[in-house]
C-alpha positions in Angstrom: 0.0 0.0 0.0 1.5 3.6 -1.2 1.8 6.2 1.1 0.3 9.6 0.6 2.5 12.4 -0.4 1.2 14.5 2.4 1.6 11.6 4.8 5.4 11.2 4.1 5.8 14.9 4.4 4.2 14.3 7.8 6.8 12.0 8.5 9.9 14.2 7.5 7.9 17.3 9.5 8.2 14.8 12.2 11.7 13.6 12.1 13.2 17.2 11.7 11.2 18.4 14.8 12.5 14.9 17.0 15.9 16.5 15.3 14.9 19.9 16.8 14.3 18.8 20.1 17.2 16.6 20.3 19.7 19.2 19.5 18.2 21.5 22.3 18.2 19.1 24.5 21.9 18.4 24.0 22.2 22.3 23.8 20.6 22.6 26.7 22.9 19.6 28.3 26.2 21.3 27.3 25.1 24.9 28.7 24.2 23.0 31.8 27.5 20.9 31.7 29.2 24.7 31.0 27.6 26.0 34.4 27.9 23.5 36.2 32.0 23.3 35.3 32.0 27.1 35.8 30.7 27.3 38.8 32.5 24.5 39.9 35.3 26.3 39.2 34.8 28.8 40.2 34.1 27.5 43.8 37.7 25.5 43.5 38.9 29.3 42.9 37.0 30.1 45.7 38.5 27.5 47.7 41.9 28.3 47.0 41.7 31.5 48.1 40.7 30.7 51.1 43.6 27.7 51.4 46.0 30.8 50.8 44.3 33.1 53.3 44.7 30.3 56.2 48.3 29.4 55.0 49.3 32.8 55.4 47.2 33.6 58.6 49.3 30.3 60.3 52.2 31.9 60.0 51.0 35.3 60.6 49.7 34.2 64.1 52.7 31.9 64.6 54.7 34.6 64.4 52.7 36.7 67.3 52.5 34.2 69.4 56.0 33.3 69.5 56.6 37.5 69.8 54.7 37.1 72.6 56.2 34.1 74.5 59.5 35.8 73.9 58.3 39.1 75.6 56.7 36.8 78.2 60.5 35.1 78.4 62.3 38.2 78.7 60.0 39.6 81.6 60.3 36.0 83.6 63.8 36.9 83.0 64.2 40.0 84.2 62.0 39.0 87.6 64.9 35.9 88.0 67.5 38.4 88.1 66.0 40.9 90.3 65.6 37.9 92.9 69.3 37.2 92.6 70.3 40.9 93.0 68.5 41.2 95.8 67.0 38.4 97.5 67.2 40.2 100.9 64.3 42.7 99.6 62.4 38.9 98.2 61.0 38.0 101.7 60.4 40.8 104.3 58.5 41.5 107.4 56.1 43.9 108.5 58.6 45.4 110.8 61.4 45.5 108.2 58.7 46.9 106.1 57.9 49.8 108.2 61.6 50.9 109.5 61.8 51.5 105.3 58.6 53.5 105.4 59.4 56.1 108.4 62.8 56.3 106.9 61.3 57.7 103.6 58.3 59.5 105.8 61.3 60.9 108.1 63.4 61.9 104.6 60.1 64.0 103.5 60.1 65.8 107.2 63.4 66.8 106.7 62.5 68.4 103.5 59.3 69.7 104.7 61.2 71.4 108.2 63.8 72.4 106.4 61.4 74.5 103.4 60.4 76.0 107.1 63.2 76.6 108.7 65.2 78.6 105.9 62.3 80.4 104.2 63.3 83.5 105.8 66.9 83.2 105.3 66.4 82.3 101.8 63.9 84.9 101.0 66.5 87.6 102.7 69.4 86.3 100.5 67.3 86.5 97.6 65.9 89.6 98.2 69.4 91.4 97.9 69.5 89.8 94.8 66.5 90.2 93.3 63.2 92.3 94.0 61.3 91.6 96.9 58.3 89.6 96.0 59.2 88.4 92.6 59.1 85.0 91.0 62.9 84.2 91.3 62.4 85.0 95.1 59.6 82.9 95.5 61.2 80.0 93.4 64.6 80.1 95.5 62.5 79.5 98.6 61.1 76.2 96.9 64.3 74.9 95.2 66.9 75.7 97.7 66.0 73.0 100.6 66.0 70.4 98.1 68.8 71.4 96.6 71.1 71.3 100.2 69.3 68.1 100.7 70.4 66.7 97.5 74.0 68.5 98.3 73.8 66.5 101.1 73.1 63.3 100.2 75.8 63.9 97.6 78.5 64.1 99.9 77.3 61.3 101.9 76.8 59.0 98.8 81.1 60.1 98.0 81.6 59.0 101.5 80.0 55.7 101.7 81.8 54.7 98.2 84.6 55.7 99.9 84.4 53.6 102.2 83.4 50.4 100.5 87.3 51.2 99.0 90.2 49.3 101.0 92.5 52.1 99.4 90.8 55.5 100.0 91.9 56.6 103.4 92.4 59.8 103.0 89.4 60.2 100.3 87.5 58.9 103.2 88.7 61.7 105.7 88.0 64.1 103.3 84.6 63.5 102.8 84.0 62.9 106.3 84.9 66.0 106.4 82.9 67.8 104.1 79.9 66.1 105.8 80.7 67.0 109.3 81.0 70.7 107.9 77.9 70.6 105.4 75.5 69.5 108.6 76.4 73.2 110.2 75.0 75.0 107.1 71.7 75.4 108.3 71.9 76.9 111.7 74.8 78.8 110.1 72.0 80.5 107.7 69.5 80.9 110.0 71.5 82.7 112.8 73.5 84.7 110.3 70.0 85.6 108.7 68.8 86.5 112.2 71.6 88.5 113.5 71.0 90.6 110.4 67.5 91.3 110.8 67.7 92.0 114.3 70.7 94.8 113.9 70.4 98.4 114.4 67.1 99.3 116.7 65.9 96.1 117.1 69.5 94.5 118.7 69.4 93.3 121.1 66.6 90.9 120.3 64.3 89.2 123.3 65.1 86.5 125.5 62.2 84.4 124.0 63.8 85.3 120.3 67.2 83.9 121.6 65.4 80.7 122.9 63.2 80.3 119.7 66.0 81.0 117.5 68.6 78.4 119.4 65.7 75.5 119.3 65.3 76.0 115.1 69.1 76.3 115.2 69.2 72.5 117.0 66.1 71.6 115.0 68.1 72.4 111.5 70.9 70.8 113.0 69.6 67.0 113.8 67.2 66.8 110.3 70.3 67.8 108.6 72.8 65.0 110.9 69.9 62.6 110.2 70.4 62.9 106.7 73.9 62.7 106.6 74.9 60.0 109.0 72.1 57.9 108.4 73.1 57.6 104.2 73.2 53.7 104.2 69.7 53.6 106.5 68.4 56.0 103.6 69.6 53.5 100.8 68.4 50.9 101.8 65.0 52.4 102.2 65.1 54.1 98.5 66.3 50.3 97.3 63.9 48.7 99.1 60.6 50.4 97.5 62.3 50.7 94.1 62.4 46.5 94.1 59.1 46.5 95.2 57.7 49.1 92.7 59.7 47.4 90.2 58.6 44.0 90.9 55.3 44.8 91.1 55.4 46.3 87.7 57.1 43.3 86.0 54.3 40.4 88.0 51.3 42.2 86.6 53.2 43.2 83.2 54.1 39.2 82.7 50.0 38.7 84.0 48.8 40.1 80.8 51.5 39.1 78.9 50.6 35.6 79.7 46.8 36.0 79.0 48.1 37.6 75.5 50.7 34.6 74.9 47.9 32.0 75.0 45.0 33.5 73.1 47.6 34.1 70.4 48.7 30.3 71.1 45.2 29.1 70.8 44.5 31.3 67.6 47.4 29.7 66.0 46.3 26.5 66.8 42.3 27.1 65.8 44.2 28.6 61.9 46.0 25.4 61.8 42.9 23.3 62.3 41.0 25.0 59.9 43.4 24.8 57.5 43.9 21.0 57.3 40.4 20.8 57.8 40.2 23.2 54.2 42.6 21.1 52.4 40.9 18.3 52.8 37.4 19.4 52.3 39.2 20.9 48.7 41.1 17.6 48.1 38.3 15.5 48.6 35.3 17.9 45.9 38.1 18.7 43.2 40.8 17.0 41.1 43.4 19.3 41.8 44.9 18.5 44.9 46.6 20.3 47.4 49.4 19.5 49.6 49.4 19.9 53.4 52.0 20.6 55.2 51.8 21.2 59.1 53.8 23.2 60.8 55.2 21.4 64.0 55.8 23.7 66.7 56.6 23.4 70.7 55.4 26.0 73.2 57.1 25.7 76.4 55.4 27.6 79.0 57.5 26.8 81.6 61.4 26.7 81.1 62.0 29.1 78.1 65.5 27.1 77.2 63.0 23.8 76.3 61.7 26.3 73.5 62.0 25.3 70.0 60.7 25.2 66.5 60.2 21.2 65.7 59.4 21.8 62.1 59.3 24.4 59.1 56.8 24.8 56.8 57.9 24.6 52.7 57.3 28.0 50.9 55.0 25.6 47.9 52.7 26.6 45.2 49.0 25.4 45.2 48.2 23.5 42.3 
């Protein structure tokens, strides 16, 4: 039986449009095939990326921590050597605690007495230097019994190196000297200032003049022996509270440094994780692979000489 002319043109109609639809769908296969490697690679670019980030932020927070260990290492150091200097000043007692204290309080009566005692001797020599009432005047009164205090000590601290020298005996005279005179300067300005207010109608002063003037005299006198004789006493005070100060400083300095040290530790640690745990999440959805390598470091936190640097991570390329 013939076929009709219209019914084989139904037939080639037919085939062209199975054709039609075939290529689309294999069109439409490829595109899809296309996105699907794009974005495929595009998430192994992705991934990458943030292999290289981590890589780098390893050794960025590698590097802080140990910065910080070795900060921590040099303060533990410094607090060793303090208690070898001076392990007299390491364990104390109340009492030995508080002779240092009243020798510092009795070291700011002296300068607080003697601002006193030679105000009006100071402000007279000043005053036939410069105007009454000025600046200078008023600045001479509040530098000068600090500076004879400071004189003082000066002498006294010549004296006592003196004397830790076996072969300084007349260096040691001499400065025993000059500190038995300097004790005299003092009195020496306030009667000399006295005499010279009290001259022409006013001479001969009162009886209870006399008696107040000799009693500042002695005053001047014993603050000002106090300070000189008693250098060591003085020393040892200033010492003490400068190790304490000091070692105060460096306990809660190495505190934080210690609080610092480990959060850096534990945010190298957490980078390290989550970089092996990226190179193997990468490894596993793509064909390139990437190498890890670990870096194998030892954090003492106890004896700093134990430190050390186990392993080194390979500058590599990711493929």
């Amino acid at each position: 039986m013939n076929k009709s002319p219209l019914g084989k043109e139904g037939q080639e109609i037919e085939t062209r449009q199975r054709a039609y639809y075939q290529n689309l769908a294999e069109s439409e296969k490829q595109w899809q095939e296309q996105k699907e490697r794009l974005e495929s690679e595009k998430q192994e670019k992705r991934s990458l990326v943030q292999i290289r980030h981590l890589e780098s932020s390893r050794f960025k927070h590698l590097y802080n921590a140990q910065e910080t260990q070795n900060k921590k290492l040099k303060i533990e150091t410094e607090l060793i050597q303090l208690q070898q200097e001076y392990p007299e000043f390491l364990r104390f007692g109340i009492r030995k605690a508080l002779a240092y204290f009243f020798m510092l309080s009795f070291f700011v009566a002296v300068l607080t007495i003697n601002f006193v005692l030679i105000k009006q001797p100071v402000e007279y020599l000043a005053s036939q230097a410069f105007p009454p009432g000025s600046f200078t005047v008023t600045l001479a009164t509040i530098l000068l019994p600090v500076v004879i205090v400071l004189f003082e000590l000066g002498i006294c601290s010549q004296l006592f190196s003196a004397k830790m020298s076996p072969f300084s005996k007349n260096e040691v005279q001499l400065w025993q000297r000059l500190a038995n005179i300097i004790v005299w300067v003092t009195p020496t300005m306030l009667v000399g200032t006295s005499v010279a207010l009290y001259s022409g109608e006013d001479w001969p002063p009162e009886l209870y003049d006399i008696i107040l003037l000799v009693a500042m005299a002695i005053l001047a006198y014993v603050t000002d022996a106090g300070v000189v004789y008693g250098y060591d006493r003085y020393q040892n005070a200033f010492a003490f509270f400068w190790f304490r100060i000091n070692y105060l400083l460096r306990e809660q300095k190495l505190k934080g440094c210690k609080r610092d040290f480990y959060q850096k530790k534990h945010q190298f640690f957490c980078v390290e994780r989550d970089y092996k745990q990226a190179v193997n999440r990468h490894n596993q959805r793509f064909k390139n692979q990437v190498q890890f390598i670990p870096i194998n470091v030892y954090f003492d936190d106890v004896y700093p000489q134990q430190f050390s640097l186990s392993g080194k991570a390979s500058n590599h390329k990711l493929h």
